[in-house]
PATI-827316 format. One record per atom (N, C-alpha, C, O): residue number from 1; residue in three letters; atom name; x, y, z. Coordinates in steps of 0.001 Angstrom, whole numbers, plus 524288, in hexadecimal, padded with zeros to 5 digits. Example, Ala and Ser with C-alpha at 12.3 -4.5 7.8 and 13.67 -1.06 7.14 Angstrom:
<1; "ALA"; "N"; <83386; 7E9C6; 81E78>>
<1; "ALA"; "CA"; <8300C; 7EE6C; 81E78>>
<1; "ALA"; "C"; <83390; 7F31C; 81E78>>
<1; "ALA"; "O"; <8379C; 7F309; 82111>>
<2; "SER"; "N"; <83232; 7F736; 81BA8>>
<2; "SER"; "CA"; <83566; 7FBDC; 81BE4>>
<2; "SER"; "C"; <83264; 8001E; 81EBE>>
<2; "SER"; "O"; <83461; 80472; 81F67>>
***
This chain:
<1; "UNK"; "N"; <8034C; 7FB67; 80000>>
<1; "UNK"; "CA"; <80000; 80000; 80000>>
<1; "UNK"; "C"; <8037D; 804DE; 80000>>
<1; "UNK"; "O"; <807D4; 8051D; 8020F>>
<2; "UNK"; "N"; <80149; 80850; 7FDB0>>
<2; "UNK"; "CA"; <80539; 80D62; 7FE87>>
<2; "UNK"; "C"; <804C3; 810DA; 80289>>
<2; "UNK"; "O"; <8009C; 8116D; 804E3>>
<3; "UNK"; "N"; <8091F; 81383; 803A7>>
<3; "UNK"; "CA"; <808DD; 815EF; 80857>>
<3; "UNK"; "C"; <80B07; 81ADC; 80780>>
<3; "UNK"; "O"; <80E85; 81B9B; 80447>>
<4; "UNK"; "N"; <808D8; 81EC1; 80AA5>>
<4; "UNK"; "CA"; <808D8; 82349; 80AD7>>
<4; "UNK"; "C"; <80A83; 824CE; 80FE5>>
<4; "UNK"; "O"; <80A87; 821C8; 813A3>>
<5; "UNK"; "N"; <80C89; 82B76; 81027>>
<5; "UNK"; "CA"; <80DA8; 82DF2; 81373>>
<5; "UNK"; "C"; <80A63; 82F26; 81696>>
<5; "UNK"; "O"; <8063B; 82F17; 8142C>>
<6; "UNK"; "N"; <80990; 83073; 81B68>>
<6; "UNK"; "CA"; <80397; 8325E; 81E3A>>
<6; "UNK"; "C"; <80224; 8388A; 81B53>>
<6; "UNK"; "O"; <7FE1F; 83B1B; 81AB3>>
<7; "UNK"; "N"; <805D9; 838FD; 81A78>>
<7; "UNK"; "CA"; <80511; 8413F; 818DE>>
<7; "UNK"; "C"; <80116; 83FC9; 8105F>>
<7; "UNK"; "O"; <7FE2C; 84324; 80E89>>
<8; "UNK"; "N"; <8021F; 83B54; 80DCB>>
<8; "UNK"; "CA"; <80054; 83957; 80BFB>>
<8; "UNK"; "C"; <7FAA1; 8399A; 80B56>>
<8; "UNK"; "O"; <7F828; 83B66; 807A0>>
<9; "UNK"; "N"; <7F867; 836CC; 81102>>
<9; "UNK"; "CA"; <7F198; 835E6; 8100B>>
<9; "UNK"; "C"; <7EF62; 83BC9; 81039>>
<9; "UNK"; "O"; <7F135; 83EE8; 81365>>
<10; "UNK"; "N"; <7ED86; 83C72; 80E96>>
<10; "UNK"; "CA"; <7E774; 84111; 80FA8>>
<10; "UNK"; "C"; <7E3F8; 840AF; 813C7>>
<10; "UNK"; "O"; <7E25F; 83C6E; 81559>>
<11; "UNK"; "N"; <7E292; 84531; 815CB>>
<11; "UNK"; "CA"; <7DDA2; 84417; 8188D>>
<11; "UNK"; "C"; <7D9C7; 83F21; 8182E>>
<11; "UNK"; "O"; <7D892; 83D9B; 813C8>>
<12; "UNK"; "N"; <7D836; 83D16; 81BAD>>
<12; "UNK"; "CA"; <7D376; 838E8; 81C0B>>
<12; "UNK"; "C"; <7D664; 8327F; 81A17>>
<12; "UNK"; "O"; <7D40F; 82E51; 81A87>>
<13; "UNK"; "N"; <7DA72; 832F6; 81882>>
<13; "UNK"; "CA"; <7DE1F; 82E87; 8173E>>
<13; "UNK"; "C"; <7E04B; 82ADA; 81C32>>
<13; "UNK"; "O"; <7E23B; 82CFE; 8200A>>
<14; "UNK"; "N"; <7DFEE; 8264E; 81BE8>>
<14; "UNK"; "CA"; <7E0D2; 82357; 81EFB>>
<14; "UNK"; "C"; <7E848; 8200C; 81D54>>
<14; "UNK"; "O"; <7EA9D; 81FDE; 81921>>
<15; "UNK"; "N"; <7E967; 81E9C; 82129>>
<15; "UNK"; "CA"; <7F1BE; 81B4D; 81F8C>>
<15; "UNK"; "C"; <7F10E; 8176A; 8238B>>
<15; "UNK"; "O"; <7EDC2; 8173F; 8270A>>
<16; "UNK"; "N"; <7F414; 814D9; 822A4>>
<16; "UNK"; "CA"; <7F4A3; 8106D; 827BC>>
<16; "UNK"; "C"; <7FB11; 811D9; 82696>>
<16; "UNK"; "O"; <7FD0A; 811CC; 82233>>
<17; "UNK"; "N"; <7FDA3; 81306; 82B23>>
<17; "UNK"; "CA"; <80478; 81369; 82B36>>
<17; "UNK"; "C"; <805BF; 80F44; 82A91>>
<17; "UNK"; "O"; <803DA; 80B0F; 82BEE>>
<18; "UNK"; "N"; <8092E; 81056; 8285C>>
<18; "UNK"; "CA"; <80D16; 80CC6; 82511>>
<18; "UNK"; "C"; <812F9; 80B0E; 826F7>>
<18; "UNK"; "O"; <815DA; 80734; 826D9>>
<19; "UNK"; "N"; <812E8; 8130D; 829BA>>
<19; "UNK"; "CA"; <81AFC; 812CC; 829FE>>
<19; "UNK"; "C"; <81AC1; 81774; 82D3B>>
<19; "UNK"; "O"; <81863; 81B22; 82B3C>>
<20; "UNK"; "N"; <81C97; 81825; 8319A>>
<20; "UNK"; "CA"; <81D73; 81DC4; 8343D>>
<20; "UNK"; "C"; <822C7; 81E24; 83365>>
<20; "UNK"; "O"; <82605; 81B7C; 835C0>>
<21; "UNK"; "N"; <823C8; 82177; 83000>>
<21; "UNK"; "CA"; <82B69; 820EC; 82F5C>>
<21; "UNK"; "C"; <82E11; 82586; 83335>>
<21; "UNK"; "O"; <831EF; 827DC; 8318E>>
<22; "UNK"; "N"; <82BA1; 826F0; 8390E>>
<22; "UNK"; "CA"; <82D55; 827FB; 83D8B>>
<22; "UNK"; "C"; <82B01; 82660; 840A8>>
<22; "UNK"; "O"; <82645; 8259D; 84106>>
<23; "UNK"; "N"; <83012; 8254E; 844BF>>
<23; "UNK"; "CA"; <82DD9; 82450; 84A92>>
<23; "UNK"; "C"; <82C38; 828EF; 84C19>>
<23; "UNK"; "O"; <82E16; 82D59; 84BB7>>
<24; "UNK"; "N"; <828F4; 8277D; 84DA7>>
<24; "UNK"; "CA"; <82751; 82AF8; 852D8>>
<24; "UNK"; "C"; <822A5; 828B5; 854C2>>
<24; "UNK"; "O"; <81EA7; 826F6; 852B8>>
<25; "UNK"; "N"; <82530; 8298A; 85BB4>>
<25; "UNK"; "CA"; <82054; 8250A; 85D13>>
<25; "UNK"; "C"; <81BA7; 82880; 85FAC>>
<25; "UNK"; "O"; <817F1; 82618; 86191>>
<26; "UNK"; "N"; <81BB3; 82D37; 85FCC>>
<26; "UNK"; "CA"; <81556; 830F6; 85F34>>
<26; "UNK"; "C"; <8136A; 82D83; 85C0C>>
<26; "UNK"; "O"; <81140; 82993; 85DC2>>
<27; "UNK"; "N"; <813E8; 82E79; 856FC>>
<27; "UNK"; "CA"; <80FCE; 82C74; 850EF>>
<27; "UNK"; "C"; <80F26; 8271E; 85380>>
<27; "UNK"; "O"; <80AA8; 82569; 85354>>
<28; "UNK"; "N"; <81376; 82385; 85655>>
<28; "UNK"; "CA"; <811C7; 81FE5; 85746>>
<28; "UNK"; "C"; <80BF9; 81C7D; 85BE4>>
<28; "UNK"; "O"; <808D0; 818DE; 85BC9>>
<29; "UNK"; "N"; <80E24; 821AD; 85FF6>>
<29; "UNK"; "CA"; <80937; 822B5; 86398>>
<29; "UNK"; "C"; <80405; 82410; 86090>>
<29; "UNK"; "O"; <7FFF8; 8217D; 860DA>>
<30; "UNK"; "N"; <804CE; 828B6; 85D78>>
<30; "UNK"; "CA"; <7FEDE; 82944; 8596C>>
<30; "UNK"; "C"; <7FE35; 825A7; 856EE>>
<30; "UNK"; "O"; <7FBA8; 82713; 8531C>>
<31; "UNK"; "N"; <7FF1E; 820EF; 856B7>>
<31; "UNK"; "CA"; <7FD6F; 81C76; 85422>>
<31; "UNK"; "C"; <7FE17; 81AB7; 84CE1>>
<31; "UNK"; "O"; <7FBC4; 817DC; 849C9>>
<32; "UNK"; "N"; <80355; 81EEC; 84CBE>>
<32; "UNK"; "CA"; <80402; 81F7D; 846C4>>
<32; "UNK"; "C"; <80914; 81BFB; 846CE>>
<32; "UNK"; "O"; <80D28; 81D60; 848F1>>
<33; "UNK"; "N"; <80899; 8187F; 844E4>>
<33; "UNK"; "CA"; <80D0D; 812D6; 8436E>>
<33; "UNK"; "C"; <809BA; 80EFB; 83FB9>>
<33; "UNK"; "O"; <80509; 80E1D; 83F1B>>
<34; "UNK"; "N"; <80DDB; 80D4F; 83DD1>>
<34; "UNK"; "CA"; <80D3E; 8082E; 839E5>>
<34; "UNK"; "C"; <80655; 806BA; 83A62>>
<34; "UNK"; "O"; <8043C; 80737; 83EAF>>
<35; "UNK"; "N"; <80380; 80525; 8362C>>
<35; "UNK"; "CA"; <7FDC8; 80314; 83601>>
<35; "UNK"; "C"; <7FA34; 807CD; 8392A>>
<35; "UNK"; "O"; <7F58C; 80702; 83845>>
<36; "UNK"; "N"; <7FAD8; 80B78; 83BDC>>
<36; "UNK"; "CA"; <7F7C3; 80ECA; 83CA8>>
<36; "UNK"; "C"; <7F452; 81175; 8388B>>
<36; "UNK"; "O"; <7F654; 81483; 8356B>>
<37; "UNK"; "N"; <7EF2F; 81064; 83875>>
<37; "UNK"; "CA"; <7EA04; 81367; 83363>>
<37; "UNK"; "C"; <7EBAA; 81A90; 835F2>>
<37; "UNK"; "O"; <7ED77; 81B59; 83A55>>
<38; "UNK"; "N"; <7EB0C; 81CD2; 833DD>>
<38; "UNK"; "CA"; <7ECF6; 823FB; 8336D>>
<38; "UNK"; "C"; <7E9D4; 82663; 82EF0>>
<38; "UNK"; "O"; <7EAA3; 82571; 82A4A>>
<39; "UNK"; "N"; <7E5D8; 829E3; 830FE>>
<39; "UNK"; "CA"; <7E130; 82C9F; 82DB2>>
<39; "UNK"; "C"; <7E36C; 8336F; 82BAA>>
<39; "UNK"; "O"; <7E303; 83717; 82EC3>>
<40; "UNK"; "N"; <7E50F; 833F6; 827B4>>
<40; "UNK"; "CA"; <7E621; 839D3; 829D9>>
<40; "UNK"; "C"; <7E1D8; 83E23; 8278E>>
<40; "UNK"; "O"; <7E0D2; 83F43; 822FE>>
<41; "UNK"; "N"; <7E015; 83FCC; 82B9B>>
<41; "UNK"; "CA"; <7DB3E; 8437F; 82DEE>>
<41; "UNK"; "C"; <7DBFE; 848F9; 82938>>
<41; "UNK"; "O"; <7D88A; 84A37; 8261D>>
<42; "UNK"; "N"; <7E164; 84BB6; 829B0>>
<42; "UNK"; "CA"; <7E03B; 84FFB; 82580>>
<42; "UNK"; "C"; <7E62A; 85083; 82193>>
<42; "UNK"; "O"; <7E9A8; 84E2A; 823E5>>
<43; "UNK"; "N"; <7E75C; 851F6; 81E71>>
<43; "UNK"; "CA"; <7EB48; 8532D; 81B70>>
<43; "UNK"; "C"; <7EE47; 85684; 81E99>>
<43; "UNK"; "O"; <7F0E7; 85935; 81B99>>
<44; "UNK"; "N"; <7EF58; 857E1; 823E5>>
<44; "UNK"; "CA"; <7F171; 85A08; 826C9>>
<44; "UNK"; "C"; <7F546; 8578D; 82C76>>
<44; "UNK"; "O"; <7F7D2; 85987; 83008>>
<45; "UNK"; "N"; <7F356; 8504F; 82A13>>
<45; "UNK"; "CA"; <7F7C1; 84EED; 82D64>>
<45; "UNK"; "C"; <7F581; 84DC0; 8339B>>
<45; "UNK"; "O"; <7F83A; 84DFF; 83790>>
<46; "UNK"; "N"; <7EF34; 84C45; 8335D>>
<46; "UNK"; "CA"; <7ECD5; 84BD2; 83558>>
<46; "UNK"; "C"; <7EAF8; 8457E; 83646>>
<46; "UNK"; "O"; <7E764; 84425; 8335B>>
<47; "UNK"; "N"; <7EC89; 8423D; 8393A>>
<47; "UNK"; "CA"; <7EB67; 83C74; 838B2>>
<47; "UNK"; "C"; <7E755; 83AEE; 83CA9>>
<47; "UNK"; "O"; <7E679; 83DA7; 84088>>
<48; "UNK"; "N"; <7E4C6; 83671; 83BA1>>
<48; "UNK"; "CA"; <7E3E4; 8332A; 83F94>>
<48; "UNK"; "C"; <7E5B8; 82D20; 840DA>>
<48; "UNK"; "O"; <7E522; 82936; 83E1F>>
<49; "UNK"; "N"; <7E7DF; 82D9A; 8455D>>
<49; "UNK"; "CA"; <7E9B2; 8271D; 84694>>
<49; "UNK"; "C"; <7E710; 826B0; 84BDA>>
<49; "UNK"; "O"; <7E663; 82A49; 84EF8>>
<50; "UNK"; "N"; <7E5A2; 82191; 84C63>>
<50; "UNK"; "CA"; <7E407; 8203A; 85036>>
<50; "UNK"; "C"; <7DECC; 821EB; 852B3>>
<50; "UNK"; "O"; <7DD8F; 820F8; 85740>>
<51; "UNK"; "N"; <7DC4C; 82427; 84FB0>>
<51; "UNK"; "CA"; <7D7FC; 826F4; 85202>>
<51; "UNK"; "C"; <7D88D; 82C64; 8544E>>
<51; "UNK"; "O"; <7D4CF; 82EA0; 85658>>
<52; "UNK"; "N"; <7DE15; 82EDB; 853E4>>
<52; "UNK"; "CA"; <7E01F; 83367; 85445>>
<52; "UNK"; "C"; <7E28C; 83760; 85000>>
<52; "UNK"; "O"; <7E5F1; 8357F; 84D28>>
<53; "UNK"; "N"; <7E146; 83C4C; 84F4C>>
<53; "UNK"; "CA"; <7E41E; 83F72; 84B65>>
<53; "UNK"; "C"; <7E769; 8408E; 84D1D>>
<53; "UNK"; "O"; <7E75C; 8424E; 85197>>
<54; "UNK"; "N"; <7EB02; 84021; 84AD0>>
<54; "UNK"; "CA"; <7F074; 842E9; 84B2F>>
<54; "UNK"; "C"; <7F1CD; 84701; 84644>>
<54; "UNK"; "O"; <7EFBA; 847A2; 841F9>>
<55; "UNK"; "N"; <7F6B3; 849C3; 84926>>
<55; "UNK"; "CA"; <7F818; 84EE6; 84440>>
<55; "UNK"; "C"; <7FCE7; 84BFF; 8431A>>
<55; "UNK"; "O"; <7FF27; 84AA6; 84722>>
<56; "UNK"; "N"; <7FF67; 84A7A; 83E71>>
<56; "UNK"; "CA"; <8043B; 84977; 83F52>>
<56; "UNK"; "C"; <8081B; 84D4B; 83CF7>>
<56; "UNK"; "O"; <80635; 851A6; 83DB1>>
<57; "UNK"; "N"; <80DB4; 84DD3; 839E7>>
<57; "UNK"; "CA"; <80ECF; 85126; 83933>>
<57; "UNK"; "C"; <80FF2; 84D67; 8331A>>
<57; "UNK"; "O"; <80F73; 848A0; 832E8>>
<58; "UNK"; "N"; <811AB; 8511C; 82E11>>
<58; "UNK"; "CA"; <8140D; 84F1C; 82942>>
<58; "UNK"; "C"; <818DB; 84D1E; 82B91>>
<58; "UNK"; "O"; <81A73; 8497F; 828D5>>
<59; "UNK"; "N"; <81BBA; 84DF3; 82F54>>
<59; "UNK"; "CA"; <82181; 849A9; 82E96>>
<59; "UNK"; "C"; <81FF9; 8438D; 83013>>
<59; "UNK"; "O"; <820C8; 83F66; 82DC9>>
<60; "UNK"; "N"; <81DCF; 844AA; 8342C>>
<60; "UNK"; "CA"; <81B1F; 83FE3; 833C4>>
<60; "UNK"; "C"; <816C0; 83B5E; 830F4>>
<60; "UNK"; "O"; <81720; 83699; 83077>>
<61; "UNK"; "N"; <811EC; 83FA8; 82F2A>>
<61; "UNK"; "CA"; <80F2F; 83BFA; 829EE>>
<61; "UNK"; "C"; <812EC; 83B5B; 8260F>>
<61; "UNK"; "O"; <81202; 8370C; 82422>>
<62; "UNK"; "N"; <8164A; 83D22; 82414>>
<62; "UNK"; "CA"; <81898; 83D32; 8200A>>
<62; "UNK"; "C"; <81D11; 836ED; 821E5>>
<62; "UNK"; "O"; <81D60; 83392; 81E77>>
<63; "UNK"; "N"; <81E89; 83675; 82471>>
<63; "UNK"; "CA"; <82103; 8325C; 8273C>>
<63; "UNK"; "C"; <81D3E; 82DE6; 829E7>>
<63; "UNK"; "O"; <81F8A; 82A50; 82C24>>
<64; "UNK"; "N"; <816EB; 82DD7; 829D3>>
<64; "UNK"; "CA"; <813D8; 828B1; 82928>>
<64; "UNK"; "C"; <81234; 82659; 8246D>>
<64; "UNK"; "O"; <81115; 829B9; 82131>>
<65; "UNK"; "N"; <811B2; 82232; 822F1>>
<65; "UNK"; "CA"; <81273; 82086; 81DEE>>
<65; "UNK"; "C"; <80C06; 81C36; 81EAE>>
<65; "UNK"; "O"; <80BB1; 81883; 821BB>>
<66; "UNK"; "N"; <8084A; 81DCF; 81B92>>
<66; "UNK"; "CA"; <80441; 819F7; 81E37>>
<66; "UNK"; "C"; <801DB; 8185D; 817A6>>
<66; "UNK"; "O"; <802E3; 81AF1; 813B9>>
<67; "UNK"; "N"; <7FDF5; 812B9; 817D8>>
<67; "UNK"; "CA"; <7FB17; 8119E; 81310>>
<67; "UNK"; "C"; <7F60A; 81422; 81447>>
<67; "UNK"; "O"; <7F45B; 814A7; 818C0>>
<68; "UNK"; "N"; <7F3AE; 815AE; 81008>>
<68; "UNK"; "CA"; <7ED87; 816CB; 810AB>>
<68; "UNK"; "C"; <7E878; 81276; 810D2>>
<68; "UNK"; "O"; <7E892; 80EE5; 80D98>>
<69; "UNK"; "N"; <7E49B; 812C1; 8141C>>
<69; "UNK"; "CA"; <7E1A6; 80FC2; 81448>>
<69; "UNK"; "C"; <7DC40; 80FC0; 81311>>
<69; "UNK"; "O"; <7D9AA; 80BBC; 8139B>>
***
C-alpha cells in the first residue's frame, strides 16, 4: 500500500502509522506509534488520536509516515 506523509492527508482523511522516524516518547504517550488509526481534523495540523485532538507541529507530521484508510 502506499504511504504518505501525515502533512500529506487533508482534512477529514484518515492513516494508520506506518513509521515515526523520531523518538520521542510525548508522541509516544499521545498514543502516536506504529498501527495507531490518526484522523486529521483540519489542514492546519490538527489530529485526532485516541479519541483526543492534538495540534502537532510540521517537523513532526512531516516525520510520521502513515497509509490511508
Amino acid at each position: 500500500m502506499k504511504t504518505y506523509k501525515l502533512t500529506e492527508l487533508k482534512a477529514g482523511e484518515k492513516g494508520r502509522i506506518v513509521k515515526v522516524n523520531i523518538v520521542n516518547q510525548r508522541l509516544q504517550e499521545l498514543g502516536i506509534f506504529e498501527g495507531t488509526i490518526i484522523s486529521v481534523m483540519t489542514n492546519n495540523l490538527i489530529c485526532m488520536v485516541c479519541n483526543t485532538r492534538v495540534c502537532l507541529g510540521k517537523l513532526v507530521t512531516d516525520n510520521i509516515i502513515v497509509e490511508k484508510i
